[in-house]
Structure formats: structure tokens, C-alpha cells
N, CA, C and O atoms as a printed pandas DataFrame, in Angstrom:
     atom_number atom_name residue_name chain_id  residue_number  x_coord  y_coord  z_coord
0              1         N          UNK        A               1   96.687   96.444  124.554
1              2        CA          UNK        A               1   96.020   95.174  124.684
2              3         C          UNK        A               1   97.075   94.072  124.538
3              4         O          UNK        A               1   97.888   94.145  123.616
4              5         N          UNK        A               2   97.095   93.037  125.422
5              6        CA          UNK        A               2   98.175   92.203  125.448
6              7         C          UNK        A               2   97.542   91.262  124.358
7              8         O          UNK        A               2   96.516   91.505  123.722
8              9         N          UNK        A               3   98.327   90.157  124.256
9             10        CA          UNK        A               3   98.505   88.805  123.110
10            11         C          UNK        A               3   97.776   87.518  124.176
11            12         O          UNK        A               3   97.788   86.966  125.276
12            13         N          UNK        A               4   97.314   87.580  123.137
13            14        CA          UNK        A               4   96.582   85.952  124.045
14            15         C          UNK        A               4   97.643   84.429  124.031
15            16         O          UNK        A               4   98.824   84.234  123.743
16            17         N          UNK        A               5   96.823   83.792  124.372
17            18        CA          UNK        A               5   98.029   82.401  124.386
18            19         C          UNK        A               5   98.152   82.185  122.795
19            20         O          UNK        A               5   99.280   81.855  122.428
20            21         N          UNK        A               6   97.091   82.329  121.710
21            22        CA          UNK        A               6   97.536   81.066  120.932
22            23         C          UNK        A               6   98.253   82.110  119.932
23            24         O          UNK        A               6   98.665   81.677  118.856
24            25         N          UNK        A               7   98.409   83.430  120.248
25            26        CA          UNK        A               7   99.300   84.707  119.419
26            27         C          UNK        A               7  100.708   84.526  119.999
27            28         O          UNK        A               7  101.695   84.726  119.291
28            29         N          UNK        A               8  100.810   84.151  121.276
29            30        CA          UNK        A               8  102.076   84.233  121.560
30            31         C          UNK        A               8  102.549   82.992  120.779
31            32         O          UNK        A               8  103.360   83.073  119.856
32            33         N          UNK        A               9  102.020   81.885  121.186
33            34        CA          UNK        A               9  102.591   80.655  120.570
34            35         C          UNK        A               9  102.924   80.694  119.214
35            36         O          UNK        A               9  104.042   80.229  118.992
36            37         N          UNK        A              10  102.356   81.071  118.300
37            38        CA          UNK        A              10  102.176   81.074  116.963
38            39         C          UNK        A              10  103.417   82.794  116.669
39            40         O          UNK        A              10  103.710   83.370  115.621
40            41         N          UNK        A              11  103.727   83.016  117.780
41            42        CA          UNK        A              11  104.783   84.259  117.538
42            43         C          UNK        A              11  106.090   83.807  117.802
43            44         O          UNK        A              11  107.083   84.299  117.267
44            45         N          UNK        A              12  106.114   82.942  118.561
45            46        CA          UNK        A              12  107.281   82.216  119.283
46            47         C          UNK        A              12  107.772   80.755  118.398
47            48         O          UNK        A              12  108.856   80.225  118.642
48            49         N          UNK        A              13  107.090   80.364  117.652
49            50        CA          UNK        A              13  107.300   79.287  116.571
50            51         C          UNK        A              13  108.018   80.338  115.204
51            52         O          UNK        A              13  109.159   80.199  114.762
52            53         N          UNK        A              14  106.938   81.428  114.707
53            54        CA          UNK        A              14  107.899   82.217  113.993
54            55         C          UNK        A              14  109.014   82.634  114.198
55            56         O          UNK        A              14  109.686   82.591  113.168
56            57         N          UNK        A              15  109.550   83.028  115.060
57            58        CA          UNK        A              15  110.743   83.206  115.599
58            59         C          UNK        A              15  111.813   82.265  115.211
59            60         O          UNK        A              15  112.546   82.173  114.227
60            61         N          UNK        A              16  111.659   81.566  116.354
61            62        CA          UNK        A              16  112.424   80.120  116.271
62            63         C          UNK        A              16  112.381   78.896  115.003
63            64         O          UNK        A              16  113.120   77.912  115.024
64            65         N          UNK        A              17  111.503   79.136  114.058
65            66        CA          UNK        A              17  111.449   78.732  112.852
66            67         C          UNK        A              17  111.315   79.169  111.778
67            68         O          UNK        A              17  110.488   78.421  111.257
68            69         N          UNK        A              18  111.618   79.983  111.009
69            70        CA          UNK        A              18  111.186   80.828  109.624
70            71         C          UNK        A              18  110.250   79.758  109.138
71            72         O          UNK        A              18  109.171   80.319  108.948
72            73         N          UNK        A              19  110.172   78.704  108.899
73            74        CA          UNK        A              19  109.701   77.861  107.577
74            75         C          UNK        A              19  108.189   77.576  107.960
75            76         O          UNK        A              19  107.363   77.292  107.093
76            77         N          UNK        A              20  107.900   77.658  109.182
77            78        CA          UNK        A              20  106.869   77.053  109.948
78            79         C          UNK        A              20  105.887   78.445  109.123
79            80         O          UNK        A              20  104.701   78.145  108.984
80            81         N          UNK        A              21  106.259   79.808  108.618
81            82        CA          UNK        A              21  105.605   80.670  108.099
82            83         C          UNK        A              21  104.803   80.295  106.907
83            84         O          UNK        A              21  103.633   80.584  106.658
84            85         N          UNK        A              22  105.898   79.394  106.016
85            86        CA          UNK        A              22  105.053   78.927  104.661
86            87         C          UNK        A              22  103.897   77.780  105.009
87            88         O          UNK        A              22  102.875   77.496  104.384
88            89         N          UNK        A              23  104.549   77.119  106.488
89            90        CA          UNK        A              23  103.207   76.204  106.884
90            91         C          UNK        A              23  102.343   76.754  107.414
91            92         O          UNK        A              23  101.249   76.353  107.016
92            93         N          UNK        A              24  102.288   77.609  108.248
93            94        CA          UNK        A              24  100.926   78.766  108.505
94            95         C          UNK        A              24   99.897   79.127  107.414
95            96         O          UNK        A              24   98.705   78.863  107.261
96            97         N          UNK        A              25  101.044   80.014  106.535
97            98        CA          UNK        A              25   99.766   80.131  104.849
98            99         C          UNK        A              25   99.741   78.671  104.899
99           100         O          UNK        A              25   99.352   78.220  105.977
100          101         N          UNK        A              26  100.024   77.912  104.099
101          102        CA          UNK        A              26   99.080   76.990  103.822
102          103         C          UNK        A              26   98.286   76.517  104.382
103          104         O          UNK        A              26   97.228   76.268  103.805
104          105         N          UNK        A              27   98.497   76.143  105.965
105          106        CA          UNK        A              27   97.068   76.142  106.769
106          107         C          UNK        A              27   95.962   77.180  106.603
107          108         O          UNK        A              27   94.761   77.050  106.363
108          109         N          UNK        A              28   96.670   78.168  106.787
109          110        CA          UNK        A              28   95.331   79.327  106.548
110          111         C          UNK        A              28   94.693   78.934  105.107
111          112         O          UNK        A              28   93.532   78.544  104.984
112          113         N          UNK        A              29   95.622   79.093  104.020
113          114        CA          UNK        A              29   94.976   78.924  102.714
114          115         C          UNK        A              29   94.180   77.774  102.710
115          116         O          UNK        A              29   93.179   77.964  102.020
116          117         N          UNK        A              30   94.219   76.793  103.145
117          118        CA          UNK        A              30   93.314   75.765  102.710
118          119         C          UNK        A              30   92.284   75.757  103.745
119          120         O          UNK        A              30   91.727   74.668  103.600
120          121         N          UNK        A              31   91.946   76.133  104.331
121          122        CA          UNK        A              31   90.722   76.992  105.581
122          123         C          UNK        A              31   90.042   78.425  105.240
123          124         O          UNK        A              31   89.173   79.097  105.796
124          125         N          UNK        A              32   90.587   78.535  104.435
125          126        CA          UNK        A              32   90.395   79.943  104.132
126          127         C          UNK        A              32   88.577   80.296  103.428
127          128         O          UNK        A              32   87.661   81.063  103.730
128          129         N          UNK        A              33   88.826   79.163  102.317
129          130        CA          UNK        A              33   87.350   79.056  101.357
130          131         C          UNK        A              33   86.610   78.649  102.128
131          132         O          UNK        A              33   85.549   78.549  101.511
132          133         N          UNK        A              34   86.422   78.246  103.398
133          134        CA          UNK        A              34   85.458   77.622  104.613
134          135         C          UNK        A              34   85.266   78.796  105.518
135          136         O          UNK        A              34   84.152   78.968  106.014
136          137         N          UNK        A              35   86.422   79.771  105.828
137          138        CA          UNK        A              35   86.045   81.026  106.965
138          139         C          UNK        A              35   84.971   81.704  106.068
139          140         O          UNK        A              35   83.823   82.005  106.397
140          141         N          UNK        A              36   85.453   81.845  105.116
141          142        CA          UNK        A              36   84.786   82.938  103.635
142          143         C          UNK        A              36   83.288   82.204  103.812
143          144         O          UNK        A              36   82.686   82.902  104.628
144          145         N          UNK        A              37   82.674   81.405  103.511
145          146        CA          UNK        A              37   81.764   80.679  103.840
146          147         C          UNK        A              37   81.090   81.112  104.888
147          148         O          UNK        A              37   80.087   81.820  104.794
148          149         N          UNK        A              38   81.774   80.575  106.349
149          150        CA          UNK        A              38   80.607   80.467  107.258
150          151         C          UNK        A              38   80.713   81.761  107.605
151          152         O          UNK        A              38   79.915   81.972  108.519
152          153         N          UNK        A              39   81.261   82.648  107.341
153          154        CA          UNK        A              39   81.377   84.074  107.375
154          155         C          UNK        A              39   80.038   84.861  106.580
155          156         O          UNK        A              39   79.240   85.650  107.088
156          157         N          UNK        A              40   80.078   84.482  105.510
157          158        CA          UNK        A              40   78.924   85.167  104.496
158          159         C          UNK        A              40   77.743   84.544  105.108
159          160         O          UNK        A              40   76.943   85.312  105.642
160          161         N          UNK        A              41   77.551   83.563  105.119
161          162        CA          UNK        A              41   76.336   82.910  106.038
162          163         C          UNK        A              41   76.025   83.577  107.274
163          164         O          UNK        A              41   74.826   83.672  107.536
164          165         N          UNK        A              42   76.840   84.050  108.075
165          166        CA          UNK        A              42   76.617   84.933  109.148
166          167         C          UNK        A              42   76.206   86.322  108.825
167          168         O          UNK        A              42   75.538   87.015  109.593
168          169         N          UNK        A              43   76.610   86.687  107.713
169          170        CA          UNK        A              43   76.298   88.133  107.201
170          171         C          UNK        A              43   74.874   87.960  106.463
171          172         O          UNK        A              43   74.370   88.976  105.984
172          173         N          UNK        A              44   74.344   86.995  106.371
173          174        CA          UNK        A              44   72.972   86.732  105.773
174          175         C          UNK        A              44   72.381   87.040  106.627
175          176         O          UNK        A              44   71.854   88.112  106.327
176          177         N          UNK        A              45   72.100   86.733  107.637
177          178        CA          UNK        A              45   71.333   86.562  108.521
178          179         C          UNK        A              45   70.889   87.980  109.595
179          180         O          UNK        A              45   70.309   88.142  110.668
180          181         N          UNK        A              46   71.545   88.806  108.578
181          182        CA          UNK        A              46   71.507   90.155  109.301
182          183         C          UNK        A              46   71.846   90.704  110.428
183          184         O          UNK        A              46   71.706   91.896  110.701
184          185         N          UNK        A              47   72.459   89.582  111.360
185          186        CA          UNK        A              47   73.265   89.936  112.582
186          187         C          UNK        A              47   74.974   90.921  112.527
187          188         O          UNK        A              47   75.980   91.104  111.843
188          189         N          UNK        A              48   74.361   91.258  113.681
189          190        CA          UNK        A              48   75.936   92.409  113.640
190          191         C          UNK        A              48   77.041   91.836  114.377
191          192         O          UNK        A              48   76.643   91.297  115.409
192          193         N          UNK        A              49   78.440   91.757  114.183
193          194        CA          UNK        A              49   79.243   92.008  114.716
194          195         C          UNK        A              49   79.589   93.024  116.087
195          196         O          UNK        A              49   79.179   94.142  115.773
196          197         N          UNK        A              50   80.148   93.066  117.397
197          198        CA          UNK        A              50   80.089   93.234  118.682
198          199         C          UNK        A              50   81.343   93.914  118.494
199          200         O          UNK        A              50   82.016   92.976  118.922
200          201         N          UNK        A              51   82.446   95.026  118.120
201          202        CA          UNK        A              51   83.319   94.863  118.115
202          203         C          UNK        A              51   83.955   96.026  118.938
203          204         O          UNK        A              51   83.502   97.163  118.802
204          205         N          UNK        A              52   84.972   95.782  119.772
205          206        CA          UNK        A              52   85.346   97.106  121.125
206          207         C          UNK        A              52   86.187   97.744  120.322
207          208         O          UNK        A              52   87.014   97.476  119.450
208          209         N          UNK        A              53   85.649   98.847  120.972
209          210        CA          UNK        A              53   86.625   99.843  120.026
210          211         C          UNK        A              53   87.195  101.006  121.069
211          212         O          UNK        A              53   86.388  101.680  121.709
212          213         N          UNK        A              54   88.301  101.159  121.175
213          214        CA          UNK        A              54   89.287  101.673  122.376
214          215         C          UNK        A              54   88.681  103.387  122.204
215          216         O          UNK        A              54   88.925  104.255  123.043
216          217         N          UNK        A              55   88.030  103.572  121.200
217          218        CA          UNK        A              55   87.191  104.923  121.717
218          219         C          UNK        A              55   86.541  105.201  123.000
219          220         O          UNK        A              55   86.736  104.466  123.968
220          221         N          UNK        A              56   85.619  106.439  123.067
221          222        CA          UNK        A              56   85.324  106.043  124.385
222          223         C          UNK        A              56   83.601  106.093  124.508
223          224         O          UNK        A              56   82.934  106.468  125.472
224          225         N          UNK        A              57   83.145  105.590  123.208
225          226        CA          UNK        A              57   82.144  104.761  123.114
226          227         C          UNK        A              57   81.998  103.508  123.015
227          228         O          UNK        A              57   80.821  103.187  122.847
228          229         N          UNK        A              58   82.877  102.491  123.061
229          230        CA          UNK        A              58   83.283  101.512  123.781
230          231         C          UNK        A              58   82.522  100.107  122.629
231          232         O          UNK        A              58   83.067  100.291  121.541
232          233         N          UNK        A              59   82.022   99.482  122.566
233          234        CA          UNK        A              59   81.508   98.633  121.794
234          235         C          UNK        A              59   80.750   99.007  120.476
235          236         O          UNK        A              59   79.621   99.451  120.682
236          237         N          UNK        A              60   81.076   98.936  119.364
237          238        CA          UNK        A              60   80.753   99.349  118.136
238          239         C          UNK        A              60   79.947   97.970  117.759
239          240         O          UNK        A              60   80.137   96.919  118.372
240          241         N          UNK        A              61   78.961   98.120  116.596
241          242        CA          UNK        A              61   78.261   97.084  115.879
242          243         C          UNK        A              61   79.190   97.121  114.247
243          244         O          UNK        A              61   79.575   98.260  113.980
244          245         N          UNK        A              62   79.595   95.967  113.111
245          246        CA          UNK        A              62   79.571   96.183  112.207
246          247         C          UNK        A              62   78.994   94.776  111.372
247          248         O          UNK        A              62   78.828   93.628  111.786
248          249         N          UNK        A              63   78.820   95.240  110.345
249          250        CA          UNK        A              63   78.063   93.632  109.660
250          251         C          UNK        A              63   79.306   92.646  109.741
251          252         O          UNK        A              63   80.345   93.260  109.498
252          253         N          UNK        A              64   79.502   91.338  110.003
253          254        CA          UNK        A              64   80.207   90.207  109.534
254          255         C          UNK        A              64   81.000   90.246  108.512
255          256         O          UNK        A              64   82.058   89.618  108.511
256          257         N          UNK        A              65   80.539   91.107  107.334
257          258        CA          UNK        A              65   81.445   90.793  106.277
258          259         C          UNK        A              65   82.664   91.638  106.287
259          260         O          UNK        A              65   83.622   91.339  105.574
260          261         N          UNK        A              66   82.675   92.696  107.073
261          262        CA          UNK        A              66   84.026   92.912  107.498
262          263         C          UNK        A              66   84.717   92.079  107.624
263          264         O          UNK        A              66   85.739   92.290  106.970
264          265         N          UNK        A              67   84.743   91.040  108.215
265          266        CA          UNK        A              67   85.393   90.043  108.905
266          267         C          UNK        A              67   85.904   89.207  107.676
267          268         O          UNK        A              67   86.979   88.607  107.713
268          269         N          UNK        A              68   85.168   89.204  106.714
269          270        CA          UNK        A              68   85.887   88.843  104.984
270          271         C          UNK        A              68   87.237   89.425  104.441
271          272         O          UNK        A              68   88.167   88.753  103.995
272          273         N          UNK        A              69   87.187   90.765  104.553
273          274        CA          UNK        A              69   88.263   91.567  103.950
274          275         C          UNK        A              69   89.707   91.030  105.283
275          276         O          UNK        A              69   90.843   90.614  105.057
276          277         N          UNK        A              70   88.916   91.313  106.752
277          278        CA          UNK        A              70   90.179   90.856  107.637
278          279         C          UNK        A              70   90.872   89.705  107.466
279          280         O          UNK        A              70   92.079   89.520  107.621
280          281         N          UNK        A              71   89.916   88.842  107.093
281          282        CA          UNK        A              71   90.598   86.942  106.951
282          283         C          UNK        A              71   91.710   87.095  105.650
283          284         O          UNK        A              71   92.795   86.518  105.589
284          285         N          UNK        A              72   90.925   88.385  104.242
285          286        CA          UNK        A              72   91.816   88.034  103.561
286          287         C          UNK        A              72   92.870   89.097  103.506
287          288         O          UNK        A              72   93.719   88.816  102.659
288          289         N          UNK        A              73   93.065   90.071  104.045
289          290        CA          UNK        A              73   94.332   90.761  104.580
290          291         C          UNK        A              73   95.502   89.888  105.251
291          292         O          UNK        A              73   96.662   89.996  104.855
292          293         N          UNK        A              74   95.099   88.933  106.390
293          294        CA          UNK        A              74   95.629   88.434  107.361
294          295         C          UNK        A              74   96.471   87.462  106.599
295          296         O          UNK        A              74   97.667   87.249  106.796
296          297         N          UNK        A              75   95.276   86.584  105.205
297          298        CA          UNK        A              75   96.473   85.715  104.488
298          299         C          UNK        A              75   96.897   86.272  103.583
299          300         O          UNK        A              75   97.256   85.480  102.712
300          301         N          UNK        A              76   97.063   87.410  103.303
301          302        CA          UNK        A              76   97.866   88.245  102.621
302          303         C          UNK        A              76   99.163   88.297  103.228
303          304         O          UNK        A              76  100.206   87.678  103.021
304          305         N          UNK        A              77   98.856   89.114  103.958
305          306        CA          UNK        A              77   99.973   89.432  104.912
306          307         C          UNK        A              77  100.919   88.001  105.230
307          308         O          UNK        A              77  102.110   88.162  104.963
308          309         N          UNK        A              78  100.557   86.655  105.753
309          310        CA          UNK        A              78  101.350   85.902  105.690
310          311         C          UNK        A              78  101.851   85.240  104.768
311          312         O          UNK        A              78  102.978   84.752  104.853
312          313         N          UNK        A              79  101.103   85.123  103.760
313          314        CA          UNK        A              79  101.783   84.792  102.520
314          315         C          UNK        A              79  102.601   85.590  101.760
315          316         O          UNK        A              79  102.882   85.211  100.623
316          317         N          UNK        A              80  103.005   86.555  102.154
317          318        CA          UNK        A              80  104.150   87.735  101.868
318          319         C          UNK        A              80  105.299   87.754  102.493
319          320         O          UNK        A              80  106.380   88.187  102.094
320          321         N          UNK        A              81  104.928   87.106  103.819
321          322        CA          UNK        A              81  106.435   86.626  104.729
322          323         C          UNK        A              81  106.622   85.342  104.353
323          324         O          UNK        A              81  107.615   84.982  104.985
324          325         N          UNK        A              82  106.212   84.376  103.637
325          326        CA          UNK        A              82  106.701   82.730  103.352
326          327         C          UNK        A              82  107.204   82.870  102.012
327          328         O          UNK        A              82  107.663   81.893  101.420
């Protein structure tokens, strides 16, 4: 699966800037208590998540709050490179 535009961009600034990494976490971090939010609010509501899965049953369902643990892996993960 290729990289979309705003992965490349945001790959191509890391590169060419190390520092722009500690400004990433902090963008993420201070957005972060708001994804967490409208995230759980979506998981209220008992709707599923749509998510493709390169098996070859092809579109999987999972609750939203997956999508909790991913947001906070993701600023894990960058706040480990800054």
C-alpha cells in the first residue's frame, strides 16, 4: 500500500529536519485529549469501525476504541524519536 500525500510530506520534513519531530509530538500532544474524546464518543454510540484488511476477507468491522490505543501508540512512538 503506497503513502498518501500528507505521509509523504510529513516524511520528507523529517528527513530534512530532525527538530520539526519534537514539533510533531507537540502538535500531536496537544490534540491528542480531543482525538481521545471524539473518539470515545464514537465508540458510544455503538457504531463499528470499516477497516480493510489485506486478508482475503477483505473489510473487517472493529469498535472505535481501537482507534484509542492507535492514537496513543502513534504518540508514543513519536515522542521517542524527539
Amino acid at each position: 500500500m503506497g503513502l498518501n500525500l500528507h505521509q509523504l510530506i510529513i516524511l520528507g520534513l523529517l528527513q530534512s529536519k530532525p527538530h520539526y519531530i519534537g514539533q510533531l509530538a507537540t502538535s500531536l500532544e496537544s490534540n491528542h485529549a480531543t482525538v481521545r474524546r471524539m473518539v470515545m464518543r464514537l465508540s458510544d454510540t455503538g457504531l463499528k469501525e470499516q477497516v480493510y484488511d489485506k486478508a482475503p476477507t477483505g473489510y473487517q468491522s472493529r469498535p472505535f476504541s481501537a482507534l484509542i490505543k492507535l492514537t496513543d501508540e502513534g504518540l508514543n512512538r513519536i515522542k521517542s524519536l524527539s
